[in-house]
N, C-alpha and C positions, 0 to 999 in steps of 0.2 A: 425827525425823530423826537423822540419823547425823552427827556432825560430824567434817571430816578431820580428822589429828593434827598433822599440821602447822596447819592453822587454828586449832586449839587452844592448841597452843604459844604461837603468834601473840600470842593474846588471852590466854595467863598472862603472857606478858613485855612488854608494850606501853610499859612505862613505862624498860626496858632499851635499845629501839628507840629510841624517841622525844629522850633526853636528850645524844644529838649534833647539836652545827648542822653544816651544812656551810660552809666556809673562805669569806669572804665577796668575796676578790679568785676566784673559781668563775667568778661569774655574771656578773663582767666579759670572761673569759677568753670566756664564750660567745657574747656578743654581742660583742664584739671582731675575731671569728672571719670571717674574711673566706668570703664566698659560694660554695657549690660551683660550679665551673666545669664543665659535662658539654662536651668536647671531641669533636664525634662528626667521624669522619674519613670520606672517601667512600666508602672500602670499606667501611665499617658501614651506610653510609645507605643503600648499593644492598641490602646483606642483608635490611634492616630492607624494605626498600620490596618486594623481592622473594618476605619471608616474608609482606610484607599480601597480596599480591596472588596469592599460592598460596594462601593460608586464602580468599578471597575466590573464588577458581575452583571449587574443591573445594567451598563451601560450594554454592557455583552448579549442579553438577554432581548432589551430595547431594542439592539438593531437587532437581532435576529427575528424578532419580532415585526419588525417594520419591512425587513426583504421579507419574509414569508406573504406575509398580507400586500406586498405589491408584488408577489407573484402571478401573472393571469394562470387561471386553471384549464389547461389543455388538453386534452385528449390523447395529444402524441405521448406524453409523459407516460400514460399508461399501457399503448402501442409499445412503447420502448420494454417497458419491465417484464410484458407477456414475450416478446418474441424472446432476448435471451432463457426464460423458461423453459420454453417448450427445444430453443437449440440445447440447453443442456442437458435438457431429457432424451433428446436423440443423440447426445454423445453418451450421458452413459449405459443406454441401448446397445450403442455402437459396440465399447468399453466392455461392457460386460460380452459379447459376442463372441468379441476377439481376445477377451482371454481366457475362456472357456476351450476355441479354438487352440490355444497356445498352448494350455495348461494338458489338453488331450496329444496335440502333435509331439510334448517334453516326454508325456510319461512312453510314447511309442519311441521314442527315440533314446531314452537310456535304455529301454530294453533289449533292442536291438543294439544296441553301444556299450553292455555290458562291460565285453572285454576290453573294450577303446578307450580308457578315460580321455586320453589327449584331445579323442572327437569330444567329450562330452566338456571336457575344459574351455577349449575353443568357441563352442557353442554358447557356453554359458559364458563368456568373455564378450561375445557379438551382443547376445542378450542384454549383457550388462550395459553398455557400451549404448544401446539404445533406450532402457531405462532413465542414462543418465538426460538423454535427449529430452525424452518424454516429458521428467522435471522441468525440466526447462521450458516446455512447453506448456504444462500446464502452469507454471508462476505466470508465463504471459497471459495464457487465459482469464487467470484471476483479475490481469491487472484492463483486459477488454472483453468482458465476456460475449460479445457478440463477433465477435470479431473472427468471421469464420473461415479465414486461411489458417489461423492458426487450429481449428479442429481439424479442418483438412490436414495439419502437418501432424496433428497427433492421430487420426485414422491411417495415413501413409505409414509413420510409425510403426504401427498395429500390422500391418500389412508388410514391411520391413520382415519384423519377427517371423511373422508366416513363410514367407518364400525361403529366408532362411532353415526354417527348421525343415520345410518341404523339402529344398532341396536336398538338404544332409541326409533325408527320410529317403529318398529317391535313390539316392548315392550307395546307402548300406543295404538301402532291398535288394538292389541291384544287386552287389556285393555277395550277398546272402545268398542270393541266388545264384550266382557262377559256383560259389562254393559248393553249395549243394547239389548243381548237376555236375559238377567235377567228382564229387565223392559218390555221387549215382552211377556216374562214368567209370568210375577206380572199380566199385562194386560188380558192377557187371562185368567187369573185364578180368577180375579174378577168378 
């Protein structure tokens, strides 16, 4: 190896170097030396805080930037956004259907329940009761929109209400009707 010439030097005169002390009141002077005081004033701290928080956006940005552009572009990505579409269009197809259904089988059934509030409390307690279901099912939906058990569970839902209120609707025709051939019956027989 090559040795510098200044290194060289170095190691001819070491003994030229070496045969000064340094002034022995030095090493009191440095420790004596009172403590830097860094005085930082508001218009520095805002700089300072303003240049973290640029480096910190820009870095934010940078990677975003750098996944985006190493994303490869695929076709399933846009397979994926059309079919929840079109499932959500057929749920609120669906949705609309069956509360139209609902809203027709309520208004036949307080009328026929006039006198009944109990039935009509009841009913509208079961109603409730699956509302609350429905919410819950629709927060799941939000959180997978494709995810088609759970439409299934809010169609079922929908269909819940129905047989419900059918049945009740069944129960009070019924009803409706003994009474009436009963008071047909009373009629004729006076």
């Amino acid at each position: 190896m090559k040795q510098d010439k200044l290194e060289q030097f170095i190691r001819d005169h070491r003994e030229d170097f070496d045969d000064e002390m340094p002034d022995p009141a030095l090493f009191e002077r440095i420790v004596r030396r009172d403590p830097l005081i860094v005085r930082l004033t508001r218009n520095k701290a805002v700089w300072r805080a303003a240049a973290a928080i640029a480096i910190f956006v820009s870095s934010y940005y940078f990677h975003e930037f750098v996944t985006f552009r190493n994303q490869p572009a695929t076709t399933t990505v846009e397979v994926e956004t059309i079919e929840p579409s079109e499932t959500i269009k057929m749920m609120l197809e669906a949705e609309a259907f069956y509360t139209s259904q609902i809203n027709q089988r309520q208004q036949e059934l307080y009328l026929l329940a006039q006198d009944q509030p109990e039935i009509k409390n009841e009913v509208n307690y079961e109603i409730s009761e699956l509302d609350t279901i429905y919410a819950e099912l629709k927060r799941d939906l939000k959180d997978n929109a494709a995810n088609e058990e759970v439409i299934e569970a809010m169609i079922q839902n929908y269909r819940f209400k129905l047989d419900i209120l059918e049945n009740v609707l069944q129960q009070l025709r019924s009803a409706k009707n003994e009474q009436t051939e009963t008071t047909h019956k009373n009629d004729i027989n006076l």
